[in-house]
N, C-alpha and C positions, 0 to 999 in steps of 0.2 A: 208143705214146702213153701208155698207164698208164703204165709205170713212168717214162716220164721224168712223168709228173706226181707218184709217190710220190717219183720222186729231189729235186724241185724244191719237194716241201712238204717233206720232210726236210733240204735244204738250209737253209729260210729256218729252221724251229723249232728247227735246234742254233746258234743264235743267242739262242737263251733258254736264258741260264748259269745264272737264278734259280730253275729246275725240277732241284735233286738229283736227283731219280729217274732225269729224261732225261740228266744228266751221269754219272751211274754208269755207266746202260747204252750211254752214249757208248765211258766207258773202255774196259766189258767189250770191245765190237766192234773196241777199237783192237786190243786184245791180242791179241786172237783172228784179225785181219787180219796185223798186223804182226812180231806173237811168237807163232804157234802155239804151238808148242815149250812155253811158258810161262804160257799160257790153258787154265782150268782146264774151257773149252769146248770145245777144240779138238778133242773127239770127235765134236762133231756135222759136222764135214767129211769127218769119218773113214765115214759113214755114205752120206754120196754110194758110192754102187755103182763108177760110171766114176772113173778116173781123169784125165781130159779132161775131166770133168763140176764134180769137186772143184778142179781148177785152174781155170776158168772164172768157178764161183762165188764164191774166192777174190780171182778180179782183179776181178771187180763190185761185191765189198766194199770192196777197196781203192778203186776207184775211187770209190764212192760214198764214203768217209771222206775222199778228198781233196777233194770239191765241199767238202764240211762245213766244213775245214778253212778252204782259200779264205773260202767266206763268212764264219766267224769274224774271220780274220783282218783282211778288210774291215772290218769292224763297230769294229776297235781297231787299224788300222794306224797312226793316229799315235803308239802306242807303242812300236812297230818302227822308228820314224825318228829323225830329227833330233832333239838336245835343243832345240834353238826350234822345231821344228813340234810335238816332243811338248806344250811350256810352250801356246803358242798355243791347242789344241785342247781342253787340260784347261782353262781358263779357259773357253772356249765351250759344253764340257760343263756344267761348274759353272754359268754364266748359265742354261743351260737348265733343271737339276734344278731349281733354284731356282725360276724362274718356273714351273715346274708346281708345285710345292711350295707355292706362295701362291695358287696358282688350288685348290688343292687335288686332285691329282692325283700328288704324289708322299706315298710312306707317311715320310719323314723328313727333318728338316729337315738340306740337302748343308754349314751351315756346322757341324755338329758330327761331326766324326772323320772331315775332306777328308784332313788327310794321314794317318794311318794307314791311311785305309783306300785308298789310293794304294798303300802298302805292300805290304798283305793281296792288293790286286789282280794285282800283278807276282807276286809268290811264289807264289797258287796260278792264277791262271789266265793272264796272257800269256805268265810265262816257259817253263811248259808246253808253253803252243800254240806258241810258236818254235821249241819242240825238236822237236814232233813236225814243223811246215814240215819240219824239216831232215829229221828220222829216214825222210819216205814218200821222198826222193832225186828228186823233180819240181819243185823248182825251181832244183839246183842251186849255185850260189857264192852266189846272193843268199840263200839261207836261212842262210846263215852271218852273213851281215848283219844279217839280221831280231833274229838272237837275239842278236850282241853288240852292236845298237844296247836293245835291250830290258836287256839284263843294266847297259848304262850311263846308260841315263835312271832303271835304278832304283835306280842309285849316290846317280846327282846329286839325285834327290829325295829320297830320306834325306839328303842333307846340304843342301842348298839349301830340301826343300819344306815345311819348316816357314813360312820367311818368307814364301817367294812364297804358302803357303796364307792366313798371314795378312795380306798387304795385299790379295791377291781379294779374299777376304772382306769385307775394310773397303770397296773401292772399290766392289767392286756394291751393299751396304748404302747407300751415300752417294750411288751414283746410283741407287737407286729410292726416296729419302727425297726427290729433289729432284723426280723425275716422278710418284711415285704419292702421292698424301695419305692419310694415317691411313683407315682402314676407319671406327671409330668418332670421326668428328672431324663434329659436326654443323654443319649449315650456320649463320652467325651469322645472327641474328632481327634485323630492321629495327629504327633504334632510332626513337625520339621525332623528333627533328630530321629525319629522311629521311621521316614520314608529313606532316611540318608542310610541308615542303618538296615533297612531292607534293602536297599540299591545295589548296597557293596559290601551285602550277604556272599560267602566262598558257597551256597549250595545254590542254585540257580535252577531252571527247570531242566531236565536231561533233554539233550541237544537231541533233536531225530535226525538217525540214519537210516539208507536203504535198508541196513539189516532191521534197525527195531521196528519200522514199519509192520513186518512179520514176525515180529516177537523173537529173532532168531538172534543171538549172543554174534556179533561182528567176527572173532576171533573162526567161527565156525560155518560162517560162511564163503563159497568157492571163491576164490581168485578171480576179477571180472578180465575178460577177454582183451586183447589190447586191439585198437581202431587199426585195419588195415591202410599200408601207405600207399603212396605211389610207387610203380617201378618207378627205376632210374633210365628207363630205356623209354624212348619218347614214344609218342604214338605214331606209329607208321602212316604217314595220308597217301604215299605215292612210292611206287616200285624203287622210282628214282632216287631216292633219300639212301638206297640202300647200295655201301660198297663193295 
């Protein structure tokens, strides 16, 4: 159970191409799996005692460099494929760096150097990883596929990805000018005419009365009492006042 949990964090983390440290030492273990012979490590298998032992350890390396690969490869198979599933998915990417990039979550803005760095990407890292698909012999005919569908998406985007870099570009610009508004675009201030115009509105707020007070409809509450008066007969202070 450890190790397949070290094989399965090492799995997802050679999926972060943006750590040179971990792609060096990526290489060194390919060499040292794939080219003993030509790995300037390859003494340290030399040091396993058994030789049952070194062979063993050998095929665990391999094997753990092909999950690696797999996952990679997942991670950017639409560059393996079809020239319209590649076109399709680079547009979907691009929508999305973008939209992190304005939520501020990406470090640069994706509409400066989409197509070169399309370029940069093919040459040092997919057409790599196609070769070595091919180079570990596990997945057969269709690893030949991978790499001449890669070798030709990265034809037609040198020649083609200039344009199609620049109408993306313009088309997502233009649809998030019509859904998202200015950041700094303040809200217009009511003018004159809309305060006069609310002033000597006919609905006002409903006047309170005793009745609505308690929620009770005016028409349906009792009659209030009338204020007692004065007699008309004075107040008596002295016997004498009386005839």
């Amino acid at each position: 159970m450890r190790r397949f949990k070290q094989l399965l964090i090492n799995t997802v983390l050679a999926t972060d191409i943006a750590d040179k440290k971990r792609s060096t030492i990526g290489k060194i273990r390919w060499q040292k799996a794939f080219h003993p012979s030509q790995s300037s490590t390859h003494n340290s298998l030399d040091e396993i005692s058994s030789t049952q032992d070194r062979v063993a350890s050998l095929r665990s390396l391999k094997a753990t460099l092909v999950f690696e690969q797999i996952m990679q490869a997942s991670d950017v198979a639409h560059t393996m494929q079809h020239w319209e599933t590649f076109k399709k998915w680079n547009v979907r990417l691009y929508k999305e760096l973008s939209k992190g990039y304005r939520e501020g979550r990406g470090a640069s803005d994706p509409r400066e150097g989409w197509y070169p760095g399309e370029i940069g990407f093919f040459d040092f890292y997919i057409i790599p990883l196609a070769k070595k698909l091919k180079e570990c012999g596990v997945f057969g005919s269709a690893a030949s596929e991978y790499l001449d569908y890669a070798l030709e998406n990265r034809r037609r985007w040198e020649e083609e990805g200039t344009e199609i870099a620049r109408k993306m570009v313009l088309e997502n610009d233009s649809l998030i000018a019509k859904t998202v508004p200015p950041l700094n675009e303040a809200a217009p201030a009511p003018s004159k005419d809309d305060a006069l115009a609310k002033d000597s509105s006919p609905e006002g707020p409903p006047k309170k009365t005793e009745s609505s007070k308690n929620n009770v409809p005016a028409e349906l509450c009792p009659p209030k009492e009338a204020a007692p008066t004065e007699s008309p007969v004075s107040s008596i202070d002295s016997p004498g006042e009386l005839v």
